[in-house]
C-alpha positions, 0 to 999 in steps of 0.5 A: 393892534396894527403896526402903524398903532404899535408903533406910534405907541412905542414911539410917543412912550418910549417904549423901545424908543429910537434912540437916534432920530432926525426930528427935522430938516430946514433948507435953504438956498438949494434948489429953490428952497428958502427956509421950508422944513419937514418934521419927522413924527413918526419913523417912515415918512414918505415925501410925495410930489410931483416932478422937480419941486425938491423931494430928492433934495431933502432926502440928500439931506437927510443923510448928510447929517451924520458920520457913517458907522457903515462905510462911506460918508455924504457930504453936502459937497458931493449931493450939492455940486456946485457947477458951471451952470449953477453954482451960483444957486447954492450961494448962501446955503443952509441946512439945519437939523433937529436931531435926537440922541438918546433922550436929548435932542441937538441942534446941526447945521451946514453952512455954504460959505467959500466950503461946507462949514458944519456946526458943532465943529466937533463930535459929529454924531454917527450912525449907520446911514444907508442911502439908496438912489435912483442908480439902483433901478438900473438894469444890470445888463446896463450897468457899466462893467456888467457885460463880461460877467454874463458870459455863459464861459465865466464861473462862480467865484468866492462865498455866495451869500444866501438870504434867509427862509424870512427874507425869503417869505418877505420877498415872496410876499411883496412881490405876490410870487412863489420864490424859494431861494434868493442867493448873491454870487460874484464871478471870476471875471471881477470878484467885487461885482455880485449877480442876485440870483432868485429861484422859482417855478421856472428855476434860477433866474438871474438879475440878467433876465429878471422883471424889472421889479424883482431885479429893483428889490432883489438888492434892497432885501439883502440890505435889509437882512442884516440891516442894524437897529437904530439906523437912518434909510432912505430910499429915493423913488421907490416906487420904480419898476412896482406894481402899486400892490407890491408898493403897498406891501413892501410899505407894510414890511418896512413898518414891521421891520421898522418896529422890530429894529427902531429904525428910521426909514425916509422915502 
């Protein structure tokens, strides 16, 4: 049985049921949406189109559902910003969710009135949201603050972390290359602003001098390391900077890691 089989059987009998689950998201008045819905039935669904028709807008959505158990909360507010040009745009606006918790579902909403009203008012349910944008395909010789850390007079500062031999083989695997190591190092110039390093036939190479491709995903298989079960990604434009084979591989691994870990993955 393939993954794809395995898990529509775990999912439509409940065994090892994802217990936290947005069955579907309903917007309206934001972007040029007016009352259109996706419902999620199964546990990685890609959103596909062309430009501007509103794929980044569900994705936003998506994440502002929840309270974050991992760290910083999103926010209608901040996804949606009303501006000078367009505030007018959001007036009006909602965002309705059908969500599962264990075996019951809710009902979730966002209204925009004068502010971001969310309905139930209490007990927002939470969960680890992990939210991955365009931002992150950025070259880190491009990323602001990252042009002192590549001088060559810097040392390495603090633990470096290192990813394990299956992250290792995995990464191997998507991107059709031969690493042997992968490590994330932080500098004596700011210790909150990490370098990936990965280690090939060439030597270690750092995210400075990566493809495109390899510096793109380097971040994503750290993420995905310790990512923990039950938890909601969504990763917009993924196919940035991949070779279309290394596009369907790294759907394949996030099939298997979205069986092994009941995780809901939304690109």
């Amino acid at each position: 049985m393939g993954e794809i089989e395995e898990i529509f059987r775990q999912f439509n009998h409940g065994d090892g049921e994802w217990k936290q689950f947005i069955k579907s998201i309903k917007i309206t008045s934001i972007h040029g949406w007016s009352g259109q819905e996706i419902r999620f039935n199964f546990p990685i669904v890609a959103v596909v189109g062309e430009n501007g028709i509103g794929k980044s807008t569900f994705l936003k959505a998506a994440v502002c559902a929840y309270k974050n158990k991992n760290g910083k909360n999103f926010y209608p507010s901040k996804m949606f910003m009303s501006t000078q040009w367009d505030g007018n745009a959001l007036a009006g606006a909602v965002i309705e969710y059908v969500v599962r918790l264990g075996n019951t579902d809710r009902n979730l909403k966002w209204k925009k009135t004068q502010d971001w009203g969310f309905t139930p008012k209490k007990k927002k349910p939470e969960r680890n949201l992990y939210f991955l944008d365009i931002s992150r395909t950025l070259p880190l010789d491009a990323t602001a603050g990252y042009a002192k850390i590549a001088m060559t007079s810097n040392a390495e500062a603090g633990n470096d972390q290192v990813l394990n031999e299956e992250s290792i083989n995995e990464l191997s695997y998507v991107l059709g290359q031969n690493y042997t190591n992968a490590r994330f190092i932080k500098t004596d110039v700011d210790i909150n602003r990490e370098v990936g390093l990965l280690t090939k036939n060439c030597g270690e190479i750092s995210q400075f001098h990566q493809g495109a491709g390899e510096d793109s995903i380097l971040d994503l298989f750290k993420l995905l390391q310790d990512i923990q079960s039950q938890s909601l990604l969504v990763i917009d434009e993924i196919e940035n900077s991949l070779h279309p084979q290394a596009q369907r591989r790294l759907v394949r691994y996030l099939l298997k890691l979205a069986r092994k870990k009941k995780i809901q993955i939304i690109l």
